[in-house]
N, C-alpha and C positions, 0 to 999 in steps of 0.2 A: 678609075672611078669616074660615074659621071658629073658632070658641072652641076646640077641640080644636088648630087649628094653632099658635093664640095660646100654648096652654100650651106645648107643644114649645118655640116661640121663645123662650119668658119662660123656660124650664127652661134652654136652651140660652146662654144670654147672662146668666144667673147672676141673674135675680129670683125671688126667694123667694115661694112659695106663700099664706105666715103673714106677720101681724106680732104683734107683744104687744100686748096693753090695759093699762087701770087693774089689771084687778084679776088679773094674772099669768097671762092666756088666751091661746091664738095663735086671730088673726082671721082669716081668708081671706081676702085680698086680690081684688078683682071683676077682670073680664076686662078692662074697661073701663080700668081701673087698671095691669095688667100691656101692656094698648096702647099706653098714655099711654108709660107709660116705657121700652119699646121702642123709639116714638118720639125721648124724648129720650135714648137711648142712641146714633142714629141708624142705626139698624137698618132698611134699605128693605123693609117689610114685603113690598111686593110679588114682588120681587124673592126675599125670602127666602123665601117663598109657594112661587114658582116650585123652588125647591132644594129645600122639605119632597116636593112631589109629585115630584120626579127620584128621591128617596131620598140623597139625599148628605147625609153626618151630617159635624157636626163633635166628632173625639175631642178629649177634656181633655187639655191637658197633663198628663205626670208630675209630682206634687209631690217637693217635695228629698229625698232620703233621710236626709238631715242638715242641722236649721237652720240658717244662718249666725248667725255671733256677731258680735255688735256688740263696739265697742273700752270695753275697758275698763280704768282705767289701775293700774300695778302696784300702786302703794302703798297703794289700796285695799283689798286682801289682806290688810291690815295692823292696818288706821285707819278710824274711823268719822268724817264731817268733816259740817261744819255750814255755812250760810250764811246770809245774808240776801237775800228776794224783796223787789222792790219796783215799780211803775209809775213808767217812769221821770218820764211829763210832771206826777206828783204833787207832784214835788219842789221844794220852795220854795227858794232863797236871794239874799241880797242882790245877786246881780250878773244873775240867768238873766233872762229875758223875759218873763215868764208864764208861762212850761211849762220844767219838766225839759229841761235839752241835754247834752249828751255832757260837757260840762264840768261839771258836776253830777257824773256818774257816772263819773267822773274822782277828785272829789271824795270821791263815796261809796267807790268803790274802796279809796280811803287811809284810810278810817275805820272802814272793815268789815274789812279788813288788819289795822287796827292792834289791832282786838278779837278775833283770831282765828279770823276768817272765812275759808273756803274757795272761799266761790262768791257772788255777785252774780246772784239772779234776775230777769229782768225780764219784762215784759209784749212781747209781739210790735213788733218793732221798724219792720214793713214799711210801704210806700209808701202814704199815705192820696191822697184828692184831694184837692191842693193849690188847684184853685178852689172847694170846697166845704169847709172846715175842720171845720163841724159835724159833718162824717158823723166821727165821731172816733172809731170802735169799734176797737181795734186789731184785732178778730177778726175784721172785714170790709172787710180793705185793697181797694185798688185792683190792687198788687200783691205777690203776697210775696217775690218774684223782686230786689226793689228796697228803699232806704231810704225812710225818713221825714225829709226835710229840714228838717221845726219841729222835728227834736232840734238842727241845728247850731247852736254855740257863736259868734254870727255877732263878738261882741268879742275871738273867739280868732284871729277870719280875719287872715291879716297884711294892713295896708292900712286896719285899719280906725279909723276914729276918730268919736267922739260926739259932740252936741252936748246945749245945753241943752233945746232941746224934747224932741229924745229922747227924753232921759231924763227929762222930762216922764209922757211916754206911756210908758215903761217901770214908773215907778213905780206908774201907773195897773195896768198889767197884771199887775204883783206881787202888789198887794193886793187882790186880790180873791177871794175864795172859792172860784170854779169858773174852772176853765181858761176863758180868751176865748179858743177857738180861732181866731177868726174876726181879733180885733185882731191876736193873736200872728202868725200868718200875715201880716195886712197888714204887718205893720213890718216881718217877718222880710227878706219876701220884697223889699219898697223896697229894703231896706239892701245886702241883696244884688246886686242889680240896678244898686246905686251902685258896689257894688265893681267889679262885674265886668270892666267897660269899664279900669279902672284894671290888672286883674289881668293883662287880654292887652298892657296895653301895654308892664307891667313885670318880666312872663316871661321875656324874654328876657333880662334884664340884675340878675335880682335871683334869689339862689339860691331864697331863700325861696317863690319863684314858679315851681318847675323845670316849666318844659312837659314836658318826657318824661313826668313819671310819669302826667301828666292822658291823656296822649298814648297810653303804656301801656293805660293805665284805659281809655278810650274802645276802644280796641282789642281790650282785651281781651273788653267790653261786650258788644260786637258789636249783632250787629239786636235782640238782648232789649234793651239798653242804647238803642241809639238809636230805638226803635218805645216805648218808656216816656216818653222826653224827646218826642217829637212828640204822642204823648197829652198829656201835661201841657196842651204849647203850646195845642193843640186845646182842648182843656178850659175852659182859661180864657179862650181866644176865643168857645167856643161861650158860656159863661156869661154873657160880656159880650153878649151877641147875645141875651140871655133863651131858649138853648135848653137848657143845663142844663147839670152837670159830665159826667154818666155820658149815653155813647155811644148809651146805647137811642133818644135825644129827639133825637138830631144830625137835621140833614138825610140820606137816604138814602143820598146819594153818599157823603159823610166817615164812613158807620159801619162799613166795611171799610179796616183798613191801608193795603189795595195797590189801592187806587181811584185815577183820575187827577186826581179831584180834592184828595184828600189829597197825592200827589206833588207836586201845581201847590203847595200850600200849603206843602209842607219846605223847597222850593226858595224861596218866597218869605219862610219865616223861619228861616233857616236859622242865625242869629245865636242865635236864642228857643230853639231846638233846642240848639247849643251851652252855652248855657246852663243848662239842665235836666241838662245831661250833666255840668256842672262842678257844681252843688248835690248830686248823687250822689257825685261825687268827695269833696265837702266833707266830706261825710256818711261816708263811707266813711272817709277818713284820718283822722278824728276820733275815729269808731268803733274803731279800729285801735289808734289813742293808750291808749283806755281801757282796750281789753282787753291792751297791754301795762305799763300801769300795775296791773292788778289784779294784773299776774304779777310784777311789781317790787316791788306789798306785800305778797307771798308767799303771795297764795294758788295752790292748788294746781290749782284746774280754772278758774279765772277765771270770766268772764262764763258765763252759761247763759240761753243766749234759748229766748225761746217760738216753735212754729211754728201758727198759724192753719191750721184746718180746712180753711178754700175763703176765696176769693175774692169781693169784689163782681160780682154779675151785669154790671154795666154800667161796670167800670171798666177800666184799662190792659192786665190780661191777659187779660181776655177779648176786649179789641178788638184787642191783637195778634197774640194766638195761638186764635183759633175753634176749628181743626181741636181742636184737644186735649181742648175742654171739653164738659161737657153742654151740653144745650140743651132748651128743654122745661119742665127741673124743675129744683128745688133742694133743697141740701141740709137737712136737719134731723133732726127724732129725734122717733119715736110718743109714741104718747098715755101718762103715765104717773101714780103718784100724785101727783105734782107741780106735773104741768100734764096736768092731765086730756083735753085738746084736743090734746095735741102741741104741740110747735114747728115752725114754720116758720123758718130762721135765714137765709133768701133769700141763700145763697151758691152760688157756684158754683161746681162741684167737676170734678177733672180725667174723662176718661172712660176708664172700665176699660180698655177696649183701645188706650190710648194711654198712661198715666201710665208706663207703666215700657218702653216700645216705642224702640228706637235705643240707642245709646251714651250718646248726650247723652239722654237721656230727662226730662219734666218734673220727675220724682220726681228724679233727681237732682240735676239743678240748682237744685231748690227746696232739698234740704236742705245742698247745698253752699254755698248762696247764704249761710246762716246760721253753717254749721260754721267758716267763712273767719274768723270773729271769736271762736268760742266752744269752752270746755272741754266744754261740756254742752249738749245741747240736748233742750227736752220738745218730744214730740209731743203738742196737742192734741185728743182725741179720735182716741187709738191705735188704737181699732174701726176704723178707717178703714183701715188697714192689711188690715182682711180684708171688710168692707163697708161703708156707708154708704145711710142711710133717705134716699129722695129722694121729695119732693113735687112731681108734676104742678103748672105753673105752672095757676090756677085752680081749685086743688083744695085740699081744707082738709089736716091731717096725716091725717085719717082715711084721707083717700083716697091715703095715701103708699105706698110698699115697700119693703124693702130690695134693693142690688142689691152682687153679689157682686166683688170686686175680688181680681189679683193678688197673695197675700199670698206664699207664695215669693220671688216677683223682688223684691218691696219688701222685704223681710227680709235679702236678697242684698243690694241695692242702697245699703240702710242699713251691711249690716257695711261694701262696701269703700270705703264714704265714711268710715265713723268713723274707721277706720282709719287714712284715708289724712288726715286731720285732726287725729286722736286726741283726738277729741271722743265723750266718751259719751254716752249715747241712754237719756230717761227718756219712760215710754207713760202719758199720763194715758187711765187704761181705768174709766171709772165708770159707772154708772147700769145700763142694761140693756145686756147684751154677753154673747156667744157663751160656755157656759160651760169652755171649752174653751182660749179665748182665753189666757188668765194664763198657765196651762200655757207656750202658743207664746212668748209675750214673755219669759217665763222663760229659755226653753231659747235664747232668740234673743242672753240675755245685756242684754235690755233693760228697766232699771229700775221696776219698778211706784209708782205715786203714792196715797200715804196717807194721807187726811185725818182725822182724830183724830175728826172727829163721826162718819162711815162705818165703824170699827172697831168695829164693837160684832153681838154675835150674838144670840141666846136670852138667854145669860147675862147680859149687861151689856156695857159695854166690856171689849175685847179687854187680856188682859195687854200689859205692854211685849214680854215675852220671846216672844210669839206673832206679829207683827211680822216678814215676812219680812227678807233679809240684802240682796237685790237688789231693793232702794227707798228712793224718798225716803219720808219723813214728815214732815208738817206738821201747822200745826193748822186750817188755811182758808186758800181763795184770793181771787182779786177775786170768784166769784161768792157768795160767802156774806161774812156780818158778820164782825167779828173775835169773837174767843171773848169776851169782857165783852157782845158785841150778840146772840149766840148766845144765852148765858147769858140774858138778860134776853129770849130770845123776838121782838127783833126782825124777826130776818127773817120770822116767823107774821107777825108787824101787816103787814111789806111787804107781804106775800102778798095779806093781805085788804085792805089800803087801793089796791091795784093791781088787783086783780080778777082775780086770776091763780089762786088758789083758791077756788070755792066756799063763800059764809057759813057752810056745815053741816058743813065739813071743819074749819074754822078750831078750833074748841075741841077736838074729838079732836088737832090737832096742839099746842094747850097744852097738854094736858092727857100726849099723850107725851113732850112738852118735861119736863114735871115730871118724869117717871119718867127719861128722863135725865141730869136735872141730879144725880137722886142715885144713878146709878148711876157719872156721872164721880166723884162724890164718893166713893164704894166705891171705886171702882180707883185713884184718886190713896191714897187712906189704905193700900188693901192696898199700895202699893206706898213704904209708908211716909213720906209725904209728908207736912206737918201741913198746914191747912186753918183759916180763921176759922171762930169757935163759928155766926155768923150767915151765912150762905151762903144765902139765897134770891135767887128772880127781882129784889130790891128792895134787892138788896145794896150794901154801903157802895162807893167807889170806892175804897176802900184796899182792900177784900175781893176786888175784881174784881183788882186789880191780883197782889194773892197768888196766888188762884187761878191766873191767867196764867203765873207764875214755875212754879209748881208742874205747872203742864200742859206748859211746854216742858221741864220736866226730865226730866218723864216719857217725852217722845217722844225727849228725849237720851240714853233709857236703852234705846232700842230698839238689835234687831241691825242696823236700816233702816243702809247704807252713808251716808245723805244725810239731812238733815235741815235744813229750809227756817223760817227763823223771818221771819214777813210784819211789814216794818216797821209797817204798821198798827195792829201788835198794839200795839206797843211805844210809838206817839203816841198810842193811843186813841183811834182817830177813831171819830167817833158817825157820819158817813155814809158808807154802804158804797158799795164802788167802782162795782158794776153790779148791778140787780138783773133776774136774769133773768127773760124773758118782757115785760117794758115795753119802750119806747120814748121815744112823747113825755110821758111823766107820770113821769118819772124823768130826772133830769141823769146820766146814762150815762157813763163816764169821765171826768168832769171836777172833781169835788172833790178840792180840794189838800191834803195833808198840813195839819195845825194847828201843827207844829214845823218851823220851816228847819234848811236845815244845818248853821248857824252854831251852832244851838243843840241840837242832837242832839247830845251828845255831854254834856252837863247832864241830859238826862233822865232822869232818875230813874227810869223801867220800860226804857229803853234799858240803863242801867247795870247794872240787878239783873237783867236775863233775859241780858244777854251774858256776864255773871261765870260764873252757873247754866251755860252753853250750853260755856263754856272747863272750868269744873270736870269737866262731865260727860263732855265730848269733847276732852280737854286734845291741843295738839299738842305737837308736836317743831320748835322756830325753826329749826333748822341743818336738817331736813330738809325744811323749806319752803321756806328760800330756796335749797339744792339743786335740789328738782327746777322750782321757776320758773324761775332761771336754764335749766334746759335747753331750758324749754320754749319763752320768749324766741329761744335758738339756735336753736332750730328750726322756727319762723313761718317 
């Protein structure tokens, strides 16, 4: 095909001409480049060849004359509310497994209630592979369509009973420092696999056991539900086989669904299948529990899940559902001052002309998949909503592009789910993004995401009162340290002891460290704040800890609707939860809080930033347990 046909194609299927660099330039993307992802668009070059020399053009749709509005609930018109984020498998306490479970945040729920919290953040809650525990990234599920079964509560299952080895091995996988996905998992899944047999025998005759509802569930499931539960099965057969969790490694025959050798294998585990199906149920009623415990300790929007970007390349959704996804490339984000090389985040993402295509469209079962439990839900990388940077599989980011996606239908798609959930919609929109964008999110009625390090312009940091009214604000997520590791320039050492920046960047990045440490220091004092006399990089842990109070006061004094205070902050953990651009040279999601639950509530920077967080955003009790009760009635 010639170059001249190639741009037409690449013009016409929404890949952009430019990307950005390091240093704020748009690059031009090579022909070669704009082929590839053509390619993985799956656009039959040839064929499409054939249609440029006919002359037949394809017109753009009309965009909406009027954005749709996301839901957004009344009492916010009113009232600024606050919450607490947190990961939930960080969570330590005397009874859980090694990882955070629904029980836990059952737990958290009543304690974050009791302090005047509104909302309970979590980390993506979706379906990992269950034969590979380590791939643990929640932002690169297998599926997002599905749960996570190492959150279930397996001593809450009715039937279930302990012994002393056990709880041997449980004690083992408390105490340890970083999540054991891999043990957590083994035990998880035995125990369960003890119950189960027990579970179909005593469905029938024991309320506690009601078949209908599983019955329901599975029904309602449908083939997303039962093509998840036969991955699984598959998965951990291939692994025991030494071919691997993820589909890429299978034999050729088992890495399409609707092959006959995959058929020959449902039918011969069809028990294994069933079972997969009840771990989701588990997982789901449990899930259910918490988010209506959060609304029984009055807060008002309950849980607020995260939603993941894309997909693992090689896991449940992409081996069930192909037609839908790229192929080719994956997703990730150009080169910038951060990561000079770009990322590659090796996920796989839905494809333009199918994300929002049908009633049941992937777009919206994805966010309804999440909305079914939650007052809130953030979008991960909201730019996705109007594009997404895809990397050619064997190409670096350099050799990436942006390619253009449905942002109208998804904007639609988003109001009539919120709506129809009455779940609000927060767009984490950061780094390099359409400037144009905020605007749409705006108008679309969907919440923009603040990070208290990213407010800052010319002058210094952003007053409070400058802070839009349709946002959260916080002070850091899992990708960056908490504000005392901020403060002390941690995340610059990750940078450079990870290799992710440049040795010749590294001291320009302290050295702008410094001039923000006192320019926080200006905006906390103008905003009359008091402050330790000694506040440097080498500050005392009592200083860090003032500081801290003093910073969430100030974001509680914004007009932001939402504001997110990160348990993190509040245990002081010295290691951050993920640090981006690593891998294997980083334990990636698995360092556990240093406080359990038991004893959160003694914390001394839990006590004094929750006080500060009620003084500033004080609520109304009678009108909290008002509108929870209704909302209750209305699940």
């Amino acid at each position: 095909m010639r170059r001249a046909e190639i741009e037409r194609l690449a013009r016409r299927h929404g890949i952009s001409p430019t990307r950005p660099s390091p240093d704020n330039r748009e690059v031009a993307i090579s022909s070669d480049t704009k082929r590839k992802l053509l390619s993985a668009l799956k656009v039959d070059l040839s064929a499409a060849a054939d249609r440029e020399t006919a002359g037949t053009r394809q017109e753009p749709k009309p965009t909406l004359k009027e954005i749709p509005r996301s839901y957004l609930p009344d009492f916010l018109s009113g009232t600024r509310v606050w919450g607490i984020s947190l990961q939930l498998y960080e969570l330590r306490s005397a009874r859980n497994w090694g990882l955070g479970d629904f029980e836990d945040l059952s737990t958290m729920t009543g304690l974050a209630g009791s302090l005047g919290a509104d909302f309970i953040g979590l980390n993506p809650l979706h379906a990992p592979f269950l034969a590979d525990p380590d791939r643990c990234s929640p932002y690169e599920p297998s599926s997002r369509q599905h749960l996570n079964p190492l959150h279930i509560a397996v001593d809450k299952v009715p039937g279930f009973t302990g012994n002393a080895d056990l709880e041997r091995q449980l004690q083992r996988l408390r105490q340890t420092e970083l999540v054991d996905y891999a043990g957590v998992a083994r035990t998880k899944l035995q125990a369960l696999r003890d119950l189960w047999p027990e579970w179909r025998a005593r469905a029938a005759t024991d309320k506690t056991y009601d078949p209908r509802d599983f019955d329901a569930f599975v029904a309602q499931g449908g083939d997303s539900l039962r093509r998840h539960a036969l991955f699984e099965c598959l998965s951990l057969s291939m692994t025991a086989r030494g071919a691997g969790a993820g589909w890429q490694k299978w034999p050729s025959d088992f890495q399409r669904a609707d092959s006959a050798a995959v058929a020959e294998f449902e039918r011969e585990h069809e028990d294994d299948v069933r079972f997969h199906m009840w771990l989701q149920w588990l997982a789901h009623r449990q899930l259910m529990q918490a988010a209506a415990r959060a609304l029984k300790a009055g807060m008002r929007i309950g849980l607020y899940l995260d939603l993941a970007v894309g997909e693992a390349v090689d896991g449940s959704a992409t081996w069930s559902e192909p037609e839908v996804y790229i192929s080719g490339a994956t997703v990730g984000s150009p080169p910038d001052p951060f990561a000079v090389d770009g990322q590659d985040w090796h996920l796989a993402g839905y494809l333009p002309s199918m994300i929002a295509s049908r009633e049941t469209s992937p777009f919206r079962r994805l966010v309804s998949a999440a909305m079914r439990y939650a007052g809130a839900i953030r979008i991960d990388h909201a730019p996705a909503l109007r594009r997404l940077f895809l990397v050619p599989l064997g190409a670096s980011p350099q050799g990436g592009g942006y390619v253009r996606y449905p942002q109208d239908r998804l904007l639609q798609i988003l109001a009539e789910t919120s709506a129809e959930h009455r779940c609000l919609v927060i767009g984490e929109a950061l780094g390099m993004i359409p400037e144009d964008l905020p605007d749409d999110l705006a108008a679309a009625r969907i919440l923009s995401y603040r990070i208290l390090s990213y407010e800052q312009d010319d002058d210094g940091f952003k007053p409070a009162a400058a802070y839009p009214i349709l946002a959260l604000a916080c002070i850091s997520t899992h990708d960056h340290q908490t504000l005392a590791g901020w403060w002390r320039g941690a995340d610059i050492q990750d940078r450079r002891d990870h290799g992710i920046v440049p040795p010749n960047l590294i001291e320009k990045h302290l050295e702008h460290r410094k001039r923000e440490r006192r320019r926080l220091k200006a905006a906390l004092r103008a905003a009359g704040f008091g402050l330790p006399k000694r506040l440097d990089a080498r500050a005392s842990r009592e200083a860090l800890r003032q500081l801290t109070v003093s910073a969430y006061r100030f974001i509680a004094r914004t007009p932001s609707l939402l504001v997110a205070v990160r348990l993190a902050d509040l245990t002081d953990e010295k290691n951050p939860t993920n640090i981006p651009g690593t891998s294997d040279s980083y334990p990636n999601w698995k360092p556990k809080l240093s406080v359990s639950l038991e004893d959160m509530m003694s914390n001394p920077l839990v006590q004094r930033v929750t006080e500060a967080m009620r003084k500033e955003r004080p609520q109304n009790r009678l009108a909290r347990e008002r509108i929870g009760s209704r909302r209750i009635l209305n699940r």
